[in-house]
N, C-alpha and C positions, 0 to 999 in steps of 0.2 A: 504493500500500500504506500509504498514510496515515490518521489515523484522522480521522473526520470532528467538525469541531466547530460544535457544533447554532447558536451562536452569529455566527460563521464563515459557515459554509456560507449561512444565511438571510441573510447580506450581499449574496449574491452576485446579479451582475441575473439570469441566466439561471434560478436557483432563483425570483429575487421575481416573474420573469414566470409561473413556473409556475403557483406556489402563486397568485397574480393569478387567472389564467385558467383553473384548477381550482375557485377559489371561485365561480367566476361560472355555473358547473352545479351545484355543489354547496356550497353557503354554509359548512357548516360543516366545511370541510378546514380541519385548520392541519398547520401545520411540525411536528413533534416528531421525540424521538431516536432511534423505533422506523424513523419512515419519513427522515430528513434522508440516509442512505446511496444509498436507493434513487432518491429526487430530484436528486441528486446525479448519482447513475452516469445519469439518462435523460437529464438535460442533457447531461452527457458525450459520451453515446451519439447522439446527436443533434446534435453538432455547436455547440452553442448557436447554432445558429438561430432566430429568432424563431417563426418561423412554422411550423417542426419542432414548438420547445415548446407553440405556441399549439393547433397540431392535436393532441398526444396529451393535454395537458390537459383538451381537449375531451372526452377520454374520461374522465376522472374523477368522471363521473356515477355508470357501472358497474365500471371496475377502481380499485382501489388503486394504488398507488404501484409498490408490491411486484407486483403482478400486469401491470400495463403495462409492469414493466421485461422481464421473463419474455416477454414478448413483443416486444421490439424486435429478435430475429433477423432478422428480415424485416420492415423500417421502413414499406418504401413501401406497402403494403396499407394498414397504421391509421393512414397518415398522412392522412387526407382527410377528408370534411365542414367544410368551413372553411365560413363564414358566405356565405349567396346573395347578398348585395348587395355582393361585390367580385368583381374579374373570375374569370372562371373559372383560368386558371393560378394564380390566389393560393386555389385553395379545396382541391387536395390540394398533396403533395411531387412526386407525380408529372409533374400540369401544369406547378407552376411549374419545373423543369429541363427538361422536355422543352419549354418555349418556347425555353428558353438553348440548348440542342441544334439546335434548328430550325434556328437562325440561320446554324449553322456551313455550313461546304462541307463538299461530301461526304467530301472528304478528310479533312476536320479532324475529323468524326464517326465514320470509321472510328480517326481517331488515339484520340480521346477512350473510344473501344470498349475499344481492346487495350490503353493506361493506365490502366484501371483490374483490372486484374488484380493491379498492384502494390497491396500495404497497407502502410500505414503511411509512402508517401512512397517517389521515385525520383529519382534524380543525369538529368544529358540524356546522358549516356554510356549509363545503364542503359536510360533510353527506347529509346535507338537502337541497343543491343544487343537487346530483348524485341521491341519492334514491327519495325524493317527500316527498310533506307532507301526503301523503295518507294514511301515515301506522302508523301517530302520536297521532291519532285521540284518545280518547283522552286529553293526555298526551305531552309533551313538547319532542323535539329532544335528548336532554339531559338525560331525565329521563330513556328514552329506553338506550342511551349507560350507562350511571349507571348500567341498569340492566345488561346488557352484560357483563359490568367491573363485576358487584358481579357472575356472572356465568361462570368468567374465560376463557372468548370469545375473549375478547379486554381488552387490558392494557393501562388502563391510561398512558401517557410518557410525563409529563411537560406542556408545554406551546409552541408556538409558534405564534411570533406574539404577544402576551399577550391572545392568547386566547388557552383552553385547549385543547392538541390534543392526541389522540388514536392512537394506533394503533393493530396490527393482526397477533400473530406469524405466519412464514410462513407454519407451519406443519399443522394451525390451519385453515389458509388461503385457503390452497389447499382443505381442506373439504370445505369451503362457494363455492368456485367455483364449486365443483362437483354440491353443491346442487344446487348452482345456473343456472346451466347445464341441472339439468335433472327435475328443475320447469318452463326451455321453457323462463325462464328472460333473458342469458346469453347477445343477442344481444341487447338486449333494453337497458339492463344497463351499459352494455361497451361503447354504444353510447353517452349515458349521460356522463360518464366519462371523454367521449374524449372532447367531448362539452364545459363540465368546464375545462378541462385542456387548451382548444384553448381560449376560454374565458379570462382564468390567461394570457395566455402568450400576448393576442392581448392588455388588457391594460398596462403591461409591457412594449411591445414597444417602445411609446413615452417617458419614464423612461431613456432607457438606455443613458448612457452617458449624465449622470446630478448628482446632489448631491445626489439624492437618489439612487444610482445604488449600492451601498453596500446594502443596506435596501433590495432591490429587489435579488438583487442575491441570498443574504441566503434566502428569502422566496421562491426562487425557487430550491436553495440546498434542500431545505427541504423537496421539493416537486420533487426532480429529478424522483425519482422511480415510483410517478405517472406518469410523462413525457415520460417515456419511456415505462410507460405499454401504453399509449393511441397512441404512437407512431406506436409501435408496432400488437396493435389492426389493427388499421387506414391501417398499411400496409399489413396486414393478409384479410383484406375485401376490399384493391384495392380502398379504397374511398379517391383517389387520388387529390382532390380539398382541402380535412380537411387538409390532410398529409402535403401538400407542404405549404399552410397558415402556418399552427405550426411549421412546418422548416423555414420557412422564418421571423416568428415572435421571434423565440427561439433561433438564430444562435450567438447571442451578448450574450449570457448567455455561450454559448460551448466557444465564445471566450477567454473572461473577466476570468472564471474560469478554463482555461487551460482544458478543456475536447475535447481537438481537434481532438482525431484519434475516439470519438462518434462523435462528429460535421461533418467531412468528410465524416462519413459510410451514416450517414440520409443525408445528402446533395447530395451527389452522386445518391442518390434514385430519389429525388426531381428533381436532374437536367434532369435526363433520363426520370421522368414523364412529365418534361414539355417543353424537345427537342422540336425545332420549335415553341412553344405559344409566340407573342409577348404580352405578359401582364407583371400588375406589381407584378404580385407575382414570376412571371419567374426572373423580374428584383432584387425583394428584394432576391431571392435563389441565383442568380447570385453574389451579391457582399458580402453575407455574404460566399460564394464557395470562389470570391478571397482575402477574411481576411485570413480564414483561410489556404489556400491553399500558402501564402506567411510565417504563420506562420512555415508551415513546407519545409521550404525552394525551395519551386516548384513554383518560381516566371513569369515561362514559362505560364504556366496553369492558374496562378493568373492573368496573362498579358489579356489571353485571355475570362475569365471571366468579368474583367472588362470592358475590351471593347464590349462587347454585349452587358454586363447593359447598357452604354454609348449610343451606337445603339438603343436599346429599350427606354429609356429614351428620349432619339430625337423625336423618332416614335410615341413616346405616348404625347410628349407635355405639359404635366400638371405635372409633376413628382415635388415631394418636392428635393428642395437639401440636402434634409436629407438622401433620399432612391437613390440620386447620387452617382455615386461611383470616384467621383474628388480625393479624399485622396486616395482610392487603387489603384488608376493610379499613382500619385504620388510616392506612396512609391515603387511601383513598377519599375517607370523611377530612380528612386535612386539609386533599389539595382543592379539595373544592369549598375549603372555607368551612366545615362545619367540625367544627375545634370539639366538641361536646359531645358528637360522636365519636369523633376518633379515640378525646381521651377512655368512653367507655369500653369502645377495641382493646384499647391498649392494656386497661388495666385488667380485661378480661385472659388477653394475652397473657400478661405478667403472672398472673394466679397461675394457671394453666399452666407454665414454662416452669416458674419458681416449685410449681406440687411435683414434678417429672424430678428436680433435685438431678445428680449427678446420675440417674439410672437409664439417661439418655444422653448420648452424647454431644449434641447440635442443643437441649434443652436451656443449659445458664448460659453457653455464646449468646442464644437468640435473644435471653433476659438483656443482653448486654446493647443489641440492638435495638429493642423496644426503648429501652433508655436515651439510648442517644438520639433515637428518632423524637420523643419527646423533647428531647432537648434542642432540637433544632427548628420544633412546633413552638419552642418558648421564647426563644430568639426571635422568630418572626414577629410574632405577637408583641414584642419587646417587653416581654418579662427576663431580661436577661439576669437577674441573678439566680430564678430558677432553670430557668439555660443552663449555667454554669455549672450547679450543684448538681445535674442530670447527667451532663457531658463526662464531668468528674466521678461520677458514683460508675457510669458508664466503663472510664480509662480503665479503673481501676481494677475492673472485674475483667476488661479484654486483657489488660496487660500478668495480672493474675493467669489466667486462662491458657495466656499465648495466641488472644484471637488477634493480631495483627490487622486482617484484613478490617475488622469495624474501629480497630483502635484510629485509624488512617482519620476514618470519620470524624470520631471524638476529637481527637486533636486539629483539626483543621476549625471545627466550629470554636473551640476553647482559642485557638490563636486570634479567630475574628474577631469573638471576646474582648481578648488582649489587645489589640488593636484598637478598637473603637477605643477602649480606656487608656490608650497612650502608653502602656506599656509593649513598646517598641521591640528593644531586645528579644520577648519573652513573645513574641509574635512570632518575631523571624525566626526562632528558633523553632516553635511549635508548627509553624509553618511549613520546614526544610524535612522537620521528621515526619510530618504525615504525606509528604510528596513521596518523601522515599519509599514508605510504605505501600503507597498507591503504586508506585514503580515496579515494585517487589513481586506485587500481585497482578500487575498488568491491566488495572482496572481502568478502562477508558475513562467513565464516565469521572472517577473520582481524581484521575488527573487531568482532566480539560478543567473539573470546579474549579483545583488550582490553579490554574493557564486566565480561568476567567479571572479570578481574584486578582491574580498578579499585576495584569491589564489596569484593574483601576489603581493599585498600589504605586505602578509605578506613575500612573498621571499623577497621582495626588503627590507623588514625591519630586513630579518636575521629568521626569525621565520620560518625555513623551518617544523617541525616538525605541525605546526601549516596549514601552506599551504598545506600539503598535506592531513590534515585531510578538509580543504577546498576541495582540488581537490575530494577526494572521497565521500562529500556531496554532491558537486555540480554533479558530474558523478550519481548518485542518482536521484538527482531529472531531468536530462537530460532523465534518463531512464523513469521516470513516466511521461514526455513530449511526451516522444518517437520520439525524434527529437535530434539527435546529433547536440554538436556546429559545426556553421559556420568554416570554412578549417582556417581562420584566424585565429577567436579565438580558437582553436584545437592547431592552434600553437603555439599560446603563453600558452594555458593550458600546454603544450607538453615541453615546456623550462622551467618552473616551475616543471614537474615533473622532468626532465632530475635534474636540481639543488637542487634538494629536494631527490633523488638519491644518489648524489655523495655526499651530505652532508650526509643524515642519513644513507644510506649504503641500499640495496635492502630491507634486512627486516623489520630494522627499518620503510624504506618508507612505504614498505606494512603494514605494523602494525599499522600508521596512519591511511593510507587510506583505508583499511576495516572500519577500527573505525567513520571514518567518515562516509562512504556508509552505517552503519548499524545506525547511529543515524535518528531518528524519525523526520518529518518535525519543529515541535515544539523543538526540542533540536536543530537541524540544526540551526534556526534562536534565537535563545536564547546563543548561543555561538559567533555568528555570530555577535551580537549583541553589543561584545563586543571592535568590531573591532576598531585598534588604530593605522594614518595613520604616518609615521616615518618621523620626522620633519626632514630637510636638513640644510646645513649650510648658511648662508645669503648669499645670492645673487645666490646660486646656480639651476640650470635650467638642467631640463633631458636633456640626452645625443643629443636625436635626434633634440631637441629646438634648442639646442646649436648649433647641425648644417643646423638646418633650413628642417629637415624633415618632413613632414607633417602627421598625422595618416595615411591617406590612403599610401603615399609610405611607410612608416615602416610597412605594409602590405604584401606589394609587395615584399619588401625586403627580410622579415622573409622568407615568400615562394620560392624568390632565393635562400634564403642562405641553402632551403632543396633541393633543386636541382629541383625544380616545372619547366617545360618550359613554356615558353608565353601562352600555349593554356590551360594549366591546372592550367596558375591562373587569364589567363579568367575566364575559367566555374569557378574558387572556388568565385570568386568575381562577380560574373556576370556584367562582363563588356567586352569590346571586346578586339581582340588583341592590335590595335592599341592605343586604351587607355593604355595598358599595356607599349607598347616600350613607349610611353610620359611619363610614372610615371619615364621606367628605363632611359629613357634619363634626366629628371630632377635628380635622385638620382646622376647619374655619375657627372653630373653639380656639384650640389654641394657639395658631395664626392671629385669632383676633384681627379677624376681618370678616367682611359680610358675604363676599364673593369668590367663588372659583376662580378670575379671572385675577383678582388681588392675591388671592392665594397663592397662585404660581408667581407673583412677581414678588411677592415678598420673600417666598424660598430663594427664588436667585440672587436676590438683590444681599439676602444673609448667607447666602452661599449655602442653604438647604439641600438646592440643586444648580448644578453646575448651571454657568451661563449659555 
């Protein structure tokens, strides 16, 4: 998901052989930044093999770049016409592995068949769960992939886990499948596949949301490509019981790791398969639907997922409050403004979590997260010293625990805290360590918060040059969420650029902010990293403190002061009209003034809201 740089990429050998052997049909190909993406992805896609590149190059007389890649689903067809005066297995893809193929015994070619089902790479435990010991006889699991590795079948690639793992270029891959196709295996061994994939994910489950859930995620990063070939199998053959089990046990992993618009596609499936079943697999599809479904701000949809799980959880009676969905009701009475619900979720949660005691292992983590989700309902609200006390009760129990991943949370609201009160230091510091942690865990969502935060930090510190290379990282990794920020936070992103503007002048700004939108996740957060929060002068207290505005009305406000009507900062806040007049009726309160229209002038003019 990186962006490609035209300068870069043409360094590369696998590009310069392309573009080589594209000129030599058609003289006048160059490199440029319309096609550097697509050259790119076909080396990729190919394995950078030479002779992969040399044969689809060859096609560069008639397709583009962009049309040849369009067409690498199915490699081994366009891979051929290689030059007549070298031996025949060097003149398609197909010759040359099926000479490597040849060689094997037959055993080792039936092996080489049913490993390549796996994508993206397999442990010799997973081999010899999928294929059988039938074919080891006899010899060790290991020995056979050795031999594979010496026949240039499978490439060793490290470790994972501590144990060595293989894997299967995919040019090389698409041959085991054929053969495994037309030796009558295909179904039996896709089946096993899917088996140990439902297998990995069902003892995962009880995992998530505990100390081990970093440990578990990359082992399922690493296993994604399997996940979604058995998914995908699963849904090709309609065996709809496997499908919905693996969605429903896999849905914290699309979470956790920001893969939400694949979490939505397979969840969608699931829920259509199991319209009307009141079971708990209906139920476990149901609330990991409205996790995610709030992630992407469709808290309508999320509303209503939840309460079905809710309903089938009744019906069924025995339900754990682990596979309740008490917190995505919650958070969902929040986002739309109904505080009084939520907190009744919440503390219904809490009971429920805190009775479970240590006899589950996800049950005091989640106590840990009900907590700090209240505490970031407190902040809004601007009850910040119940914020504080929540976030802290919170730390204490993740960092107790070893939950890392919600500690990220806690701390980042506790530095906001610290911030608004001018303790400076104790900002930056709280700040640097819940980036890391966000880092650690690869959590999108909780490192763009940061990217956003940083943005208005550094305006308010004078470092516009700085914030706007912010602004164009964080826009960045919004796009790889695929989920724009909230209308709110848009607007304050939007007055940061507006100030970041008129200090550094249009192009300056933009000369930042591409700079930032093309740095790497890994430079994003390593610059980021740096972040330094600007000390104020003693006793002094932001604008809106000062006059007692609370985060939620400096909300409302910003959205008056864009010309928003009552109904469209409903929908942006999801909260109702009336909630609305009661924010603008407190603000004129204590504004002390009579109009909307003073109101916004007197925030700028006290520097409420920026000018």
């Amino acid at each position: 998901a990186e962006i490609h740089d035209l300068d870069q990429m043409g360094a590369a050998a696998a590009v310069q052989l392309f573009c080589w052997k594209t000129q030599s049909v058609r003289p006048d190909f160059i490199l440029t930044a319309s096609n550097v993406s697509s050259v790119s992805a076909i080396c990729t896609r190919l394995d950078g093999l030479p002779l992969a590149i040399e044969l689809a190059a060859a096609r560069g007389n008639v397709l583009s770049p962009q049309a040849l890649l369009a067409r690498l689903d199915h490699r081994l067809p366009l891979l051929t016409g290689g030059a007549r005066d070298v031996p025949r297995r060097l003149r398609s893809m197909r010759d040359a592995i099926a000479w490597s193929y040849d060689l094997l015994e037959e055993s080792e070619q039936r092996l080489f068949q049913r490993l390549a089902v796996f994508a993206g790479g397999f442990t010799e435990g997973a081999a010899t769960a999928v294929v059988g010991k039938s074919l080891l006889e006899p010899v060790t699991m290991l020995d056979r992939l050795t031999s594979l590795v010496d026949n240039h079948l499978i490439v060793a690639a490290g470790e994972g886990d501590g144990a060595p793992r293989f894997t299967m270029l995919e040019t090389i891959r698409e041959f085991g499948l054929e053969q495994l196709e037309t030796h009558g295996e295909a179904n039996e061994t896709h089946a096993r596949h899917a088996a140990w994939c439902l297998e990995l994910a069902l003892h995962a489950k009880p995992i998530w949301f505990t100390s081990n859930q970093k440990q578990l995620s990359d082992q399922l990063e690493r296993e994604y490509d399997n996940l979604r070939a058995a998914l995908d199998w699963l849904a090709s053959t309609d065996d709809r019981g496997a499908f919905v089990t693996l969605v429903g046990s896999v849905w914290p992993f699309w979470f956790v790791r920001s893969h939400w618009a694949e979490g939505v596609s397979r969840l969608r499936l699931a829920l259509e398969w199991t319209d009307g079943h009141h079971t708990i697999e209906r139920l476990r599809v149901l609330t990991g639907a409205g996790c995610l479904w709030i992630m992407q701000r469709e808290e309508p949809g999320a509303r209503a997922f939840n309460e079905e799980a809710l309903s089938i959880a009744r019906e069924l009676g025995n339900v754990s409050p682990i596979d309740s969905p008490f917190n995505g009701l919650a958070i969902c009475a929040n986002v739309r403004g109904d505080y009084d619900e939520g907190a009744r979720w919440n503390e219904e949660a809490l009971a429920a979590f805190r009775g479970l005691g240590d006899t589950v292992p996800s049950a005091l983590p989640l106590v840990s997260v009900i907590l700090s989700n209240m505490a970031f309902v407190a902040y809004q609200r601007g009850e910040t010293r119940r914020a504080k006390t929540l976030a802290e009760e919170g730390l204490v129990m993740q960092r107790d625990l070893g939950f890392t991943w919600a500690a990220s949370d806690s701390l980042f609201l506790l530095a906001r805290i610290a911030e608004d009160a001018g303790e400076a230091d104790r900002a930056t510091g709280m700040y640097r360590k819940s980036l890391g942690l966000a880092a650690e865990h690869r959590d999108l969502q909780q490192i763009v918060d940061h990217i956003d935060r940083y943005a208005v930090v550094d305006r308010d510190a004078g470092r516009l040059d700085r914030a706007a290379l912010m602004l164009g990282a964080g826009n960045r990794i919004h796009e790889l969420l695929g989920v724009e920020p909230g209308s709110t936070q848009q607007a304050l992103l939007d007055g940061v650029k507006r100030d970041a503007r008129t200090r550094l002048g249009e192009s300056g700004f933009m000369e930042s902010w591409q700079a930032g939108h093309n740095l790497s996740l890994h430079d994003t957060i390593a610059i980021a990293s740096g972040i330094v929060v600007p000390s104020r002068p003693p006793g002094a207290t932001p604008a809106a403190a000062r006059w007692g505005v609370t985060p939620r009305e400096l909300e409302v406000l910003r959205l008056l002061a864009e010309g928003r009507t009552d109904q469209e900062i409903a929908d942006g806040l999801f909260i109702s009209r009336r909630t609305v007049n009661t924010h603008v009726s407190h603000l004129l309160a204590k504004l002390d003034v009579p109009t909307r229209k003073q109101a916004v002038a007197l925030a700028r003019s006290e520097k409420v809201l920026p000018d």
